[in-house]
N, CA, C and O of each residue as an XYZ file, in Angstrom:
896
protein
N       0.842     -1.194      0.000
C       0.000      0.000      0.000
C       0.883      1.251      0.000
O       1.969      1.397      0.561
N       0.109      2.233     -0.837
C       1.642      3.256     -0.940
C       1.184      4.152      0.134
O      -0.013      3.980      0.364
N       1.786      5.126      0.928
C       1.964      5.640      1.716
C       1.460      7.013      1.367
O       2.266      7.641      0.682
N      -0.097      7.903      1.765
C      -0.125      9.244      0.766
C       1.316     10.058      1.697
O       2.079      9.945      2.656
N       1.045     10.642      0.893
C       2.175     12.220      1.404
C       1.821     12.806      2.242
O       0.597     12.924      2.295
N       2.612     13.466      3.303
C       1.563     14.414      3.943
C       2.139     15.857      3.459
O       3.193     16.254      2.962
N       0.655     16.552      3.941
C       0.320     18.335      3.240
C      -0.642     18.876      4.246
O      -1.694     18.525      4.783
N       0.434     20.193      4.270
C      -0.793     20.628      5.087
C      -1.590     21.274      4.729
O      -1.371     21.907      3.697
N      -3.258     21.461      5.604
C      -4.154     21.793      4.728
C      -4.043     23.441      4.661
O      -3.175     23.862      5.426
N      -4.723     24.446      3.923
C      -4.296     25.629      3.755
C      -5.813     26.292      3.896
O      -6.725     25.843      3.203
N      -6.051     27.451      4.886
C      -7.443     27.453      4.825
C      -7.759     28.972      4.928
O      -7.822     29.570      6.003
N      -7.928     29.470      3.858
C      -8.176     30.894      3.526
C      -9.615     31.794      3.947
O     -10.753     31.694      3.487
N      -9.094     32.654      4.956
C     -10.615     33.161      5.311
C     -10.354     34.589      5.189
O      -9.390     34.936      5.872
N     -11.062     35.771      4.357
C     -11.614     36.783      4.131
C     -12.500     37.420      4.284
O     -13.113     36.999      5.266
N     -13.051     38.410      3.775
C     -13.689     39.247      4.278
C     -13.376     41.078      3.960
O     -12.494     41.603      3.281
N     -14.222     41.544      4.568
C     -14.005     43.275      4.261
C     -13.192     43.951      5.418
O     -13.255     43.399      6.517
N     -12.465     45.038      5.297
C     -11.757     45.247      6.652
C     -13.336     45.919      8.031
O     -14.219     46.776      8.082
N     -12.718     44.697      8.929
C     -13.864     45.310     10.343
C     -14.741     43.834      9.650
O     -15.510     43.617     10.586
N     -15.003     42.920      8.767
C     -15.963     41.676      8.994
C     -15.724     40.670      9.700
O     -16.125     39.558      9.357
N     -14.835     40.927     11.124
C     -14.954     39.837     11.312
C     -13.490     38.120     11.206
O     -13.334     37.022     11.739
N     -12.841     38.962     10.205
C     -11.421     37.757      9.658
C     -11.056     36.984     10.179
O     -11.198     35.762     10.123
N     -10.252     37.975     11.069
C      -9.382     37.758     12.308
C     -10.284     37.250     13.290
O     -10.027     36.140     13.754
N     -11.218     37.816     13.660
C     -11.896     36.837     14.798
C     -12.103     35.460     14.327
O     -11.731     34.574     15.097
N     -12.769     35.023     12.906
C     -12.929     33.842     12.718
C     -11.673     32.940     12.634
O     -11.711     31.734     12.879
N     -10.752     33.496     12.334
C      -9.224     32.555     12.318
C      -8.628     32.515     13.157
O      -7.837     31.572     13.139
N      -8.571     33.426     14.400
C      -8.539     32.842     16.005
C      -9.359     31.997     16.455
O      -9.001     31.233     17.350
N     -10.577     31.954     15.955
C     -11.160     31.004     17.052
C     -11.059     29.977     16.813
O     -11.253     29.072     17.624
N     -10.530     29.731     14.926
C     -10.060     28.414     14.913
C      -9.139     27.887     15.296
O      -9.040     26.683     15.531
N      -8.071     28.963     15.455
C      -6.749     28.390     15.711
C      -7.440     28.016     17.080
O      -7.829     26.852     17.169
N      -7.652     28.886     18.205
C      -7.843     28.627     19.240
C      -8.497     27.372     19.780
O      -8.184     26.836     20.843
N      -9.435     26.955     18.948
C      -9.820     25.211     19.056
C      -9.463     24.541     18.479
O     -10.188     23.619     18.105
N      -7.879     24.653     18.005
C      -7.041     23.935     17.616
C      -6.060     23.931     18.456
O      -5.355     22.923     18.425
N      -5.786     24.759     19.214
C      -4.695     24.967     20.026
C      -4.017     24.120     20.687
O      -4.649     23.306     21.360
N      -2.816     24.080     20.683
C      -1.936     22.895     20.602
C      -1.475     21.563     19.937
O      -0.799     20.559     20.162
N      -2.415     22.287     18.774
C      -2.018     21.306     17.537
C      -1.295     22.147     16.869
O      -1.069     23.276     17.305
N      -0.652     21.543     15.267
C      -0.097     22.297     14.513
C      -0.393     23.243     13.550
O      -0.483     23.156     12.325
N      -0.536     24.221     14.370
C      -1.591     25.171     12.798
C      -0.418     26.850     12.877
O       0.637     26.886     13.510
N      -0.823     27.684     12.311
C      -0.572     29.121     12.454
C      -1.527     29.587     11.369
O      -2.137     28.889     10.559
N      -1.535     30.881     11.511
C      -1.926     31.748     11.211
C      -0.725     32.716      9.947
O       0.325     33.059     10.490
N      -0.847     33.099      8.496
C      -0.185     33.913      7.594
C      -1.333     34.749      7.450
O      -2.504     34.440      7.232
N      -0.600     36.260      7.668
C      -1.801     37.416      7.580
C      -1.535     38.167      6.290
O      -0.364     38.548      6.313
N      -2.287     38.618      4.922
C      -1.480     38.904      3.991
C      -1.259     40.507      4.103
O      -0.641     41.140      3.246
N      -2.039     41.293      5.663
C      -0.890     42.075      5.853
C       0.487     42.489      5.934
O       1.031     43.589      5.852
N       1.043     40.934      6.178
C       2.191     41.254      6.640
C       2.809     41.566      5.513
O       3.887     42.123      5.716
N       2.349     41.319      3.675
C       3.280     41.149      2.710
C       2.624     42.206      1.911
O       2.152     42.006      0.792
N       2.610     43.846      2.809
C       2.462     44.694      1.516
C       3.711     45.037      1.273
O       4.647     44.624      1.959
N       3.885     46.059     -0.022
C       4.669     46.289     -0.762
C       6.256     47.108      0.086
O       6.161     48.110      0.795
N       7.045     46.687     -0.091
C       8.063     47.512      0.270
C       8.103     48.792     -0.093
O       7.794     48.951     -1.274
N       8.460     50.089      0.688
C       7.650     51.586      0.210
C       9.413     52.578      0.577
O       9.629     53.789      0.540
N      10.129     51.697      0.821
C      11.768     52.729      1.213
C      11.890     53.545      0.304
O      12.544     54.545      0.601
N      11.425     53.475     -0.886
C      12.046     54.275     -2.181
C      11.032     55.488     -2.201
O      11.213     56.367     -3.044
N       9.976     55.581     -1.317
C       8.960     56.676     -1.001
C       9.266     57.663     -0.165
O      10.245     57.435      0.545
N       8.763     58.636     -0.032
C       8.305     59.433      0.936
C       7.330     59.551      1.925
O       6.237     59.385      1.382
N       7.191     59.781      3.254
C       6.193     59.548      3.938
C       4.910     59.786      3.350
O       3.933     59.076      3.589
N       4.896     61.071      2.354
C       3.526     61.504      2.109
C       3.223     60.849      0.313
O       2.217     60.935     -0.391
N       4.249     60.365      0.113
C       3.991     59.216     -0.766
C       3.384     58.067     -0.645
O       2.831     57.494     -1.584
N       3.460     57.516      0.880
C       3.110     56.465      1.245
C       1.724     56.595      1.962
O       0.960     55.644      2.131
N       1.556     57.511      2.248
C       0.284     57.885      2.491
C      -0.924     58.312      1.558
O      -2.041     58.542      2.023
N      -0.600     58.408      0.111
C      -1.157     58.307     -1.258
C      -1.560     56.972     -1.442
O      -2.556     56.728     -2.123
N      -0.618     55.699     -0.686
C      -0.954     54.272     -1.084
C      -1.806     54.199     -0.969
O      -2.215     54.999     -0.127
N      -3.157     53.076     -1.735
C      -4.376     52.778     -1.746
C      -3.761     51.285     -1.415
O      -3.249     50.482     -2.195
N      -3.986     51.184      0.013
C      -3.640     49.768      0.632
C      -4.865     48.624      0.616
O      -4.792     47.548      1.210
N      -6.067     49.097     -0.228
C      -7.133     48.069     -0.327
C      -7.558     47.772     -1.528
O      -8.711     47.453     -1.820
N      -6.087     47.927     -2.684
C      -6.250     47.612     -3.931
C      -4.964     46.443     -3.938
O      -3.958     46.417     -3.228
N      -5.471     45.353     -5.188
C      -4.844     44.120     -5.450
C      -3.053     44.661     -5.176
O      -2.454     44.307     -4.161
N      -2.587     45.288     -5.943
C      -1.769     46.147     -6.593
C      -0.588     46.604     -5.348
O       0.642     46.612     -5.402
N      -1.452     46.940     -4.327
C      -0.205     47.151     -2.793
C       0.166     46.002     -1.952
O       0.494     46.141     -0.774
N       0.101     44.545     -2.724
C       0.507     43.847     -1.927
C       1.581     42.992     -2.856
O       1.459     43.025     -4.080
N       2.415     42.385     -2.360
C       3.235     41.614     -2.523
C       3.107     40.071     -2.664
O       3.495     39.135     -1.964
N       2.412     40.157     -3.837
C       1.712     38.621     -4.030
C       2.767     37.711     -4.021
O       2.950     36.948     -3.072
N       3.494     37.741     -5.041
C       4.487     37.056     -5.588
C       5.341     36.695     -4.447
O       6.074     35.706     -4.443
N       5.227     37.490     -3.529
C       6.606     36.971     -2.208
C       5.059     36.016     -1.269
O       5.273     35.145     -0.425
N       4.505     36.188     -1.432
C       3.053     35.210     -0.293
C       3.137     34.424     -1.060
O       3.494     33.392     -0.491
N       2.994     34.245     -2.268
C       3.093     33.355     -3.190
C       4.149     31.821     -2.949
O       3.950     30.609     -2.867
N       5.026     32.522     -2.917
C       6.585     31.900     -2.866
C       6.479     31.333     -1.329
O       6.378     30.176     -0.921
N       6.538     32.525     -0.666
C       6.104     31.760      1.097
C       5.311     30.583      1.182
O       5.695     29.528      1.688
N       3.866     30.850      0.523
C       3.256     29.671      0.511
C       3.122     28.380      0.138
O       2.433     27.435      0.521
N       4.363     28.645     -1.131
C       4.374     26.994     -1.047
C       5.736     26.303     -0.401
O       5.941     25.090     -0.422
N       6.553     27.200      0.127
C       7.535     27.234      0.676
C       6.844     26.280      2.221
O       7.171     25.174      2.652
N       6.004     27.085      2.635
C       5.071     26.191      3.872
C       4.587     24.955      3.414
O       4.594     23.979      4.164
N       4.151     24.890      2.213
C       3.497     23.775      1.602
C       4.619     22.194      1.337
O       4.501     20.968      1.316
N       5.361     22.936      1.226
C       6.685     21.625      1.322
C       7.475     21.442      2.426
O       8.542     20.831      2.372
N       6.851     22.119      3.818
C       7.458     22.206      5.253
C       9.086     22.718      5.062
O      10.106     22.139      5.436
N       8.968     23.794      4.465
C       9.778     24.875      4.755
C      10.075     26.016      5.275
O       9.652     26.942      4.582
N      10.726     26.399      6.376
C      10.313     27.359      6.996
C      10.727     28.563      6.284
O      11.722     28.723      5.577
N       9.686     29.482      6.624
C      10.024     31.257      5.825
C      10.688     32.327      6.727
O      10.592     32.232      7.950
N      11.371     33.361      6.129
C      11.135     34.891      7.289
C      10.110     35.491      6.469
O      10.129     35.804      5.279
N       9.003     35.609      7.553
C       8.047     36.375      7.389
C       8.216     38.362      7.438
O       8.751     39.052      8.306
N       7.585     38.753      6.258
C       7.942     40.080      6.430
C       7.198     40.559      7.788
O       6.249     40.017      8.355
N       7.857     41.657      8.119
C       6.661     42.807      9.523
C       6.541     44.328      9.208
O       7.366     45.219      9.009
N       5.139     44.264      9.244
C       4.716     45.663      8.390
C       4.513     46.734      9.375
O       3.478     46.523     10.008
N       5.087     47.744      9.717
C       5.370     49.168     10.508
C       4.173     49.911     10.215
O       4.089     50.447      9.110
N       3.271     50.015     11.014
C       2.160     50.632     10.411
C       1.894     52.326     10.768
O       1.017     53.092     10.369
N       2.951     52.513     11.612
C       3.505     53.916     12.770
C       4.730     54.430     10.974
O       5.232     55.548     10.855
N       4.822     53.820     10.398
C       6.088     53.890      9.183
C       5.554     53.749      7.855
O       6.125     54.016      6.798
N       4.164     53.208      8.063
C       3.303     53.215      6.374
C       4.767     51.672      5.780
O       4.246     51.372      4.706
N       5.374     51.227      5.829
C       6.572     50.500      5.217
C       6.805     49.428      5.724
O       6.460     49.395      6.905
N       7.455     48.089      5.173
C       7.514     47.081      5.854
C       8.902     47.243      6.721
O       9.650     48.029      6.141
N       9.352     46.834      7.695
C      10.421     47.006      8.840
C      11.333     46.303      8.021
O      11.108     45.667      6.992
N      12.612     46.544      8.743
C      13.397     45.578      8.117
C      14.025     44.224      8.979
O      14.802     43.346      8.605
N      13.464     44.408     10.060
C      13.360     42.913     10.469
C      12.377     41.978     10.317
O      11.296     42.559     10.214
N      12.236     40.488     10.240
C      11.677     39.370      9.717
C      11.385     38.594     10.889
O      11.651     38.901     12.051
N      10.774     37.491     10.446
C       9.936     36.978     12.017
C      10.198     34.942     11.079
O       9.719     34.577     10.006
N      10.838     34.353     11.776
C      11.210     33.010     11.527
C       9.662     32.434     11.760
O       9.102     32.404     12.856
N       9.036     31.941     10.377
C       8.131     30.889     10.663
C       8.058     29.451     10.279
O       8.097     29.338      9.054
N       7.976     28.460     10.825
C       8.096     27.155     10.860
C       7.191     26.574     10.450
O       6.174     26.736     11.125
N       7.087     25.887      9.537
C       5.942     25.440      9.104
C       4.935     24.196      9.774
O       5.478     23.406     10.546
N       3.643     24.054      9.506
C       2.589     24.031     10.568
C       1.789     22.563      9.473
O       2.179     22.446      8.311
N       1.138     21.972      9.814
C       0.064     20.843      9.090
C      -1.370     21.773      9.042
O      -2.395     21.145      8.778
N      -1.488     23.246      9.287
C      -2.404     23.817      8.932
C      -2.642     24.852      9.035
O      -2.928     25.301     10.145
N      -2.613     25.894      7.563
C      -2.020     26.910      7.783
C      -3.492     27.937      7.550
O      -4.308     27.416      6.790
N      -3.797     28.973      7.977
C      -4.447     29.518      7.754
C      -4.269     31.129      7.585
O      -4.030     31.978      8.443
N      -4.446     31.241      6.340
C      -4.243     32.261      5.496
C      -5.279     33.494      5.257
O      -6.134     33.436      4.373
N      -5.117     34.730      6.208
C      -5.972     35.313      6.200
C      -5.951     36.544      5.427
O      -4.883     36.783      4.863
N      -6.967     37.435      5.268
C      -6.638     38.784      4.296
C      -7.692     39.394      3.510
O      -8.685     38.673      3.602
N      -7.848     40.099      2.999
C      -8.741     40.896      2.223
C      -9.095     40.528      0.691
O     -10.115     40.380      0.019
N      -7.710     40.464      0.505
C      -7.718     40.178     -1.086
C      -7.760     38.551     -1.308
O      -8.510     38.148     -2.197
N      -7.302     37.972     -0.854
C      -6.937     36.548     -0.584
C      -7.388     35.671     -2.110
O      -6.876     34.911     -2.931
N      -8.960     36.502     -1.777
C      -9.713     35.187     -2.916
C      -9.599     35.807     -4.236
O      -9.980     35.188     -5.229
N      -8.946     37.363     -4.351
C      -8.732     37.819     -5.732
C      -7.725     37.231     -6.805
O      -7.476     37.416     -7.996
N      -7.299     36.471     -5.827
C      -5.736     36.237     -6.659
C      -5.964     34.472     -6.519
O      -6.018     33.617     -5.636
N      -6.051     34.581     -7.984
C      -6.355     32.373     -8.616
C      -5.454     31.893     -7.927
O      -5.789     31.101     -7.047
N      -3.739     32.286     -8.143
C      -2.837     31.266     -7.075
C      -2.752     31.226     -6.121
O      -1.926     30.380     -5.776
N      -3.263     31.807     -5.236
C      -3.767     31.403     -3.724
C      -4.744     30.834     -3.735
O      -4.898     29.973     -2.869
N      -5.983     31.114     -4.877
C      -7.436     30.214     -4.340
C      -6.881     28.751     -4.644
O      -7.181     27.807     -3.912
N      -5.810     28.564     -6.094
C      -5.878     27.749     -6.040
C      -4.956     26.305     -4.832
O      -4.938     25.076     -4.886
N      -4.411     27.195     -4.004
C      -3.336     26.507     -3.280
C      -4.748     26.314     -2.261
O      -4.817     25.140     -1.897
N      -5.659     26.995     -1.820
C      -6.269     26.811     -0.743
C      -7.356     25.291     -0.605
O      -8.118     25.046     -1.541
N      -7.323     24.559      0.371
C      -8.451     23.414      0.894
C     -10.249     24.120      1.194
O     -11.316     23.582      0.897
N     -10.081     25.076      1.675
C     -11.609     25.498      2.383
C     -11.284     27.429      2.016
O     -10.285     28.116      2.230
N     -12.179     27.656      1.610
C     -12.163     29.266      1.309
C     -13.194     29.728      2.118
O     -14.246     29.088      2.116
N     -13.080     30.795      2.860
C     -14.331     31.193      3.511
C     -14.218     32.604      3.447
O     -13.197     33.291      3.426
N     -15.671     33.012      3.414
C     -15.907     34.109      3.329
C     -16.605     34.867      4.487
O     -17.632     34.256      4.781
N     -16.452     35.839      5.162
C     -16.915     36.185      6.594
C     -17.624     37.365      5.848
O     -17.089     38.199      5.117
N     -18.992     37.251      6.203
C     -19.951     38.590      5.784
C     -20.533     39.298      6.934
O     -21.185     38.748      7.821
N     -20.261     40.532      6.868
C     -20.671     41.659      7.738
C     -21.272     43.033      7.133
O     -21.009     43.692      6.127
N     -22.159     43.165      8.152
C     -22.591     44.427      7.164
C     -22.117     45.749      7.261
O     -21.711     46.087      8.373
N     -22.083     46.424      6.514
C     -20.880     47.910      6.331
C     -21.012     48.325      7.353
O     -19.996     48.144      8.025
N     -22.119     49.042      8.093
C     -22.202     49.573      9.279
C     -21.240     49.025     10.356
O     -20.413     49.861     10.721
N     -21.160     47.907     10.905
C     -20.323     46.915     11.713
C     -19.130     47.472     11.281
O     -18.428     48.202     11.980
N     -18.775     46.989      9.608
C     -17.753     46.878      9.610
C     -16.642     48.258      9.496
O     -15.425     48.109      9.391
N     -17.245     49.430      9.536
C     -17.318     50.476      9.679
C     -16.476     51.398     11.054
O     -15.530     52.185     11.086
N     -17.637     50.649     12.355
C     -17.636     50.936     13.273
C     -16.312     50.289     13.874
O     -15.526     50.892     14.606
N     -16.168     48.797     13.398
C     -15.039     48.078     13.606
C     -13.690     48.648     13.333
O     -12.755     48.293     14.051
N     -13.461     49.668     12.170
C     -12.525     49.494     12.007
C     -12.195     51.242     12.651
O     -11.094     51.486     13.144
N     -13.055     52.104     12.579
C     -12.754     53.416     13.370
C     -12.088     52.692     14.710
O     -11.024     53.182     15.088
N     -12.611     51.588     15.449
C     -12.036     51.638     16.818
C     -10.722     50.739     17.036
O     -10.240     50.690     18.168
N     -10.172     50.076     16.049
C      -9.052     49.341     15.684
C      -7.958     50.292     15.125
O      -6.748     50.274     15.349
N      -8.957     51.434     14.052
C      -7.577     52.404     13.716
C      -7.141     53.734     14.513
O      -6.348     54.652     14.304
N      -8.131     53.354     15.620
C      -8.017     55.046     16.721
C      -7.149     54.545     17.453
O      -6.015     55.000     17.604
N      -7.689     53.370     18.078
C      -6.754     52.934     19.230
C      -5.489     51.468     19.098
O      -5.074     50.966     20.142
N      -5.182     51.129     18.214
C      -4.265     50.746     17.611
C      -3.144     51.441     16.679
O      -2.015     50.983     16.858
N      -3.238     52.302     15.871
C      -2.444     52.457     14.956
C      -2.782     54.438     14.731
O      -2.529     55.184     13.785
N      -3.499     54.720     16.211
C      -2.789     56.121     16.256
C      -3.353     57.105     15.450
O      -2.980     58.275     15.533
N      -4.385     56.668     14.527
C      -5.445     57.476     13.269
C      -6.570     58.462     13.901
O      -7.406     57.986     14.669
N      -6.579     59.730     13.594
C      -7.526     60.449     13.948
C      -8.705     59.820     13.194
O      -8.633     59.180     12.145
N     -10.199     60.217     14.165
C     -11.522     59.740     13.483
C     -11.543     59.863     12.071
O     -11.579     58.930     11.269
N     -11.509     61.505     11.734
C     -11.301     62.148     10.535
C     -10.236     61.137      9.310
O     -10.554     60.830      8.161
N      -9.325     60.900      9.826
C      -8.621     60.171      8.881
C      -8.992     58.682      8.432
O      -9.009     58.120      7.337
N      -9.340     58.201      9.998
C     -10.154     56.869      9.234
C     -11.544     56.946      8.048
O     -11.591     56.368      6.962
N     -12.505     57.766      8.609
C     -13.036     58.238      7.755
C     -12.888     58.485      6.619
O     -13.682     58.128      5.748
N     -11.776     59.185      6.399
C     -11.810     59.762      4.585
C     -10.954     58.713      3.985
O     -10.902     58.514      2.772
N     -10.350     58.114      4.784
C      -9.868     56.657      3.986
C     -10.518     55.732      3.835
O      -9.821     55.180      2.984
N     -11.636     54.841      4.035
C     -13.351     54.616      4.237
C     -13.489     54.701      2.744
O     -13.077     53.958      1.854
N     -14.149     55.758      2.717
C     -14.895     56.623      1.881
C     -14.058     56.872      0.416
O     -14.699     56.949     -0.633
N     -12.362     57.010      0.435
C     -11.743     57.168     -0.465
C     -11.600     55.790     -0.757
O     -12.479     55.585     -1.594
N     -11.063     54.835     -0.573
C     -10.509     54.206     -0.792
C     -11.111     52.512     -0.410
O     -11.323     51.675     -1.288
N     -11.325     52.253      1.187
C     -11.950     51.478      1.353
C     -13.040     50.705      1.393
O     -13.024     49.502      1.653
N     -14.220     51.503      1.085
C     -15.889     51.314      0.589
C     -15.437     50.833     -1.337
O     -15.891     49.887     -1.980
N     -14.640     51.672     -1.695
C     -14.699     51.227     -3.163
C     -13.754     50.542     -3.223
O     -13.360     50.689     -4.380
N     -13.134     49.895     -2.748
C     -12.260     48.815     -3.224
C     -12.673     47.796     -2.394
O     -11.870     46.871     -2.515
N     -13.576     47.516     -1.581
C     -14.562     46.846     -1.486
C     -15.204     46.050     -2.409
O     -15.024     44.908     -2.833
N     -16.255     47.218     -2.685
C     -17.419     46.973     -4.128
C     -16.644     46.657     -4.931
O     -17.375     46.107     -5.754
N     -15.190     46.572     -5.491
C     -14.405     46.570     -6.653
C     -13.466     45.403     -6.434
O     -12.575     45.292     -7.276
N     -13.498     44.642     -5.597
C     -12.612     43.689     -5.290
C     -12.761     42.494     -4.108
O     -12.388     41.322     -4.156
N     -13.400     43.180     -3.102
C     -13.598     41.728     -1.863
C     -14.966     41.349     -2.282
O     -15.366     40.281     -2.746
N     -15.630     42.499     -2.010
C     -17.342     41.383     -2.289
C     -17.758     40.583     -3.399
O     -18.724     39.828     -3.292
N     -16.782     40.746     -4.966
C     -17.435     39.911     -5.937
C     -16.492     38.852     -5.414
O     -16.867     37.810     -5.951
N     -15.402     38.579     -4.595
C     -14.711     37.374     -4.587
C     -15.643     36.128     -4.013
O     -15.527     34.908     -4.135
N     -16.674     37.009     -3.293
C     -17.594     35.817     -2.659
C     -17.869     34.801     -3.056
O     -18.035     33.703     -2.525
N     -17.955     35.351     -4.551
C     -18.248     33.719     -5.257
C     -17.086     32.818     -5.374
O     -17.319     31.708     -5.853
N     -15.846     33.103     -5.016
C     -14.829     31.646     -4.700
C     -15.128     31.107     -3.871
O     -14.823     29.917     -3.786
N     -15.942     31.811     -2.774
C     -15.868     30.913     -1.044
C     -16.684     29.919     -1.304
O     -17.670     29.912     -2.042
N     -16.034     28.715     -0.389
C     -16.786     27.336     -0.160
C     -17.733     27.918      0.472
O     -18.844     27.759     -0.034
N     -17.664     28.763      1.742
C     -18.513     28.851      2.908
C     -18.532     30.028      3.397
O     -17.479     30.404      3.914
N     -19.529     30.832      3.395
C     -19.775     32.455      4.102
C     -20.371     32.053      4.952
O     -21.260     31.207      5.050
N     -19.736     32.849      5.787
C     -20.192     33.038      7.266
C     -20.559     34.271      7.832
O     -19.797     35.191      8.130
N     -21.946     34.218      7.977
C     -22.501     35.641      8.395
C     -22.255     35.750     10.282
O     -22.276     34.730     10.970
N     -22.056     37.020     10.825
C     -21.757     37.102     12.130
C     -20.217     36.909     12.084
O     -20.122     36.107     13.013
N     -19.464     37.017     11.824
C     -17.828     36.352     12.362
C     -17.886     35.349     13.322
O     -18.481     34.272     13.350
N     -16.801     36.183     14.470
C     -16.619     35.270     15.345
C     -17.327     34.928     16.379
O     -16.850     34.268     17.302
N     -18.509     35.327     16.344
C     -19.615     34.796     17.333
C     -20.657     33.569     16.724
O     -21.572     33.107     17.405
N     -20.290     33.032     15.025
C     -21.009     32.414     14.692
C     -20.031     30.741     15.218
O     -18.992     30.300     14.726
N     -21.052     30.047     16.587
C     -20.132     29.113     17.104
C     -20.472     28.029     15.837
O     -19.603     27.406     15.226
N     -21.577     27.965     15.646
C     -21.822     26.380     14.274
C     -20.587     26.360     13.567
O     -19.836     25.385     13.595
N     -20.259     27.813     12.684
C     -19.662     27.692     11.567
C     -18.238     27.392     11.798
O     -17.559     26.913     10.890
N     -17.597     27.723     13.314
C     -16.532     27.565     13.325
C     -15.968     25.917     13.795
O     -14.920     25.281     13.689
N     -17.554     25.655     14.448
C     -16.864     23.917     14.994
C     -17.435     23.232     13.427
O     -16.864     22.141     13.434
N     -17.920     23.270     12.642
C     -18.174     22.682     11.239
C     -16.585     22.715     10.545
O     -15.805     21.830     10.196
N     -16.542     24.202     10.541
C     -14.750     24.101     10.392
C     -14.033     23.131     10.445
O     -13.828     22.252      9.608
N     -13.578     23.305     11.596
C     -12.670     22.587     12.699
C     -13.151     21.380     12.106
O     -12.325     21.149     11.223
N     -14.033     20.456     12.085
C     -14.511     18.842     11.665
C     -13.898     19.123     10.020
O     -13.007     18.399      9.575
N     -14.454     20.180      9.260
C     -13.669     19.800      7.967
C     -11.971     19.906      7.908
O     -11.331     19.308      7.043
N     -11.465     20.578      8.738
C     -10.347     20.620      8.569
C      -9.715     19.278      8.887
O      -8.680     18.897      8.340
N     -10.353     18.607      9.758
C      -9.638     17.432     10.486
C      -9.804     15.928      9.180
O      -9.024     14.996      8.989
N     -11.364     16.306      8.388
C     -11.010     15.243      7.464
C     -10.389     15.470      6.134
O      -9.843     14.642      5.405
N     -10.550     16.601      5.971
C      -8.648     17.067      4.802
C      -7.417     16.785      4.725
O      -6.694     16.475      3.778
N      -7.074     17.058      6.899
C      -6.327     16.629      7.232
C      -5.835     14.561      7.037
O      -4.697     14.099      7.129
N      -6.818     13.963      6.832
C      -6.635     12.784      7.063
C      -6.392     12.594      5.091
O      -5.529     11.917      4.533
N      -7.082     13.136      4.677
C      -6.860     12.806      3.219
C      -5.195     13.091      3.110
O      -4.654     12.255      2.386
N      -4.449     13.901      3.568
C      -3.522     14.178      2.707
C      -2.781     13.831      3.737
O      -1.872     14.538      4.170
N      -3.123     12.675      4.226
C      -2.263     11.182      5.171
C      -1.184     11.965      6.534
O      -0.077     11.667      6.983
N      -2.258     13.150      6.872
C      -1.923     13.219      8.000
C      -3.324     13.256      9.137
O      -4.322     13.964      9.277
N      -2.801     12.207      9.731
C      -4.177     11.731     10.632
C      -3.893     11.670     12.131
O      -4.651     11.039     12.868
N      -2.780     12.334     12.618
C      -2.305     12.502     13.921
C      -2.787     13.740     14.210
O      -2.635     14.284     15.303
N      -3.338     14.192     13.319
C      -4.112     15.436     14.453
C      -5.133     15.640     14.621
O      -5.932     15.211     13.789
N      -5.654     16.439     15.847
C      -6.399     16.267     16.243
C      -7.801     15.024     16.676
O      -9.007     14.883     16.473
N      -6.788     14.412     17.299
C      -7.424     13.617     18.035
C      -8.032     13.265     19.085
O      -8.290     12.162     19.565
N      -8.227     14.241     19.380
C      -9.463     14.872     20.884
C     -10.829     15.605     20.332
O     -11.526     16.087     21.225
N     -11.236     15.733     19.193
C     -11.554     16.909     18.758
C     -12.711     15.925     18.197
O     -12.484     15.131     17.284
N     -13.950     16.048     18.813
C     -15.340     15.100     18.636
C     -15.194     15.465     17.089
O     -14.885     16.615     16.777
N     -15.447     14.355     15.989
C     -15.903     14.708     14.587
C     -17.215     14.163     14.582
O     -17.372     13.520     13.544
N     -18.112     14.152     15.228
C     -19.456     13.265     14.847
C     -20.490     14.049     14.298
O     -21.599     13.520     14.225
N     -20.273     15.828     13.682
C     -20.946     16.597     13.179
C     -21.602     16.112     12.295
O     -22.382     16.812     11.650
């Protein structure tokens, strides 16, 4: 009997900025926890901006395909995909620029790949096992992100606002919401929707067994 290979599974969840992402890909990790998984944020791989000016970089339209660094997520990802470990870029958000130190990541039997654009780009959908889509409605996601960019990253109201409105409402409508139609699975509510995330968790575990790794999670009721 031949022996499958093992791979780990790759599980892409999106959304609009403030729907929700990040909560849904913690809570998986988190009921995964202490198994082998992480988390790749495709924040971390926007564009290198040194050759700019501050107020150059503040012209960036960071919610178009175009400011991110596919081709290096790209490369990372299958770099994980053959259990290779990467340096992950780290994005200075006090600097608009990516830092120039790197963050050693080790590769995981299940990686989950989060981000905005995620499902715009075919060679990631196509590397991905489960695509999900987290739906929220503007208002939420709105409110979400004024209080993430006030008290995180130092943004007057005013500025979150006109970046909203410039930039983030239409590159929205122009790029995350038609991706919906790649997702296996939208999930309305984020991370308070508990069904969708233990349904998860059970699909991940029989992906996991297809691609002949079956040592994990083995505490983890599948009788959904």
């Amino acid at each position: 009997m031949v022996e499958k290979k093992k791979r780990p599974v790759v599980i892409g969840v999106t959304g609009g900025s403030g729907s929700g992402k990040t909560t849904v890909s913690r809570a998986i990790f988190n009921q995964l926890l202490g198994h082998s998984i992480m988390i790749l944020q495709q924040d971390s791989y926007y564009k290198d901006q040194s050759h700019k000016t501050m107020a150059e970089r503040e012209e960036t339209n960071y919610d178009h395909p175009l400011a991110f660094d596919s081709d290096l997520l790209l490369e990372h990802l299958n770099k994980l995909l053959n259990y290779e470990a990467i340096e992950k870029p780290v994005y200075d958000y006090t600097k608009l620029n990516r830092s120039t130190e790197t963050v050693t990541q080790e590769p995981r039997d299940v990686i989950i790949l989060e981000g905005i654009l995620i499902l715009d780009d075919k060679r990631l959908r196509d590397l991905m096992d489960i695509k999900v889509f987290v739906d929220t409605d503007d208002d939420i996601r709105i409110l979400r992100r004024i209080q993430r960019d006030t008290k995180e990253r130092g943004r007057t109201l005013d500025e979150v606002i006109q970046q909203y409105l410039e930039t983030v409402r239409p590159m929205y409508n122009q790029f995350v919401e038609p991706s919906k139609r790649y997702a296996d699975i939208i999930v309305p509510e984020g991370g308070k929707n508990q069904v969708a995330i233990d349904l998860l968790t059970t699909k991940i575990q029989s992906i996991l067994v297809k691609h002949g790794n079956n040592k994990v999670f083995n505490n983890i009721d599948t009788t959904i």
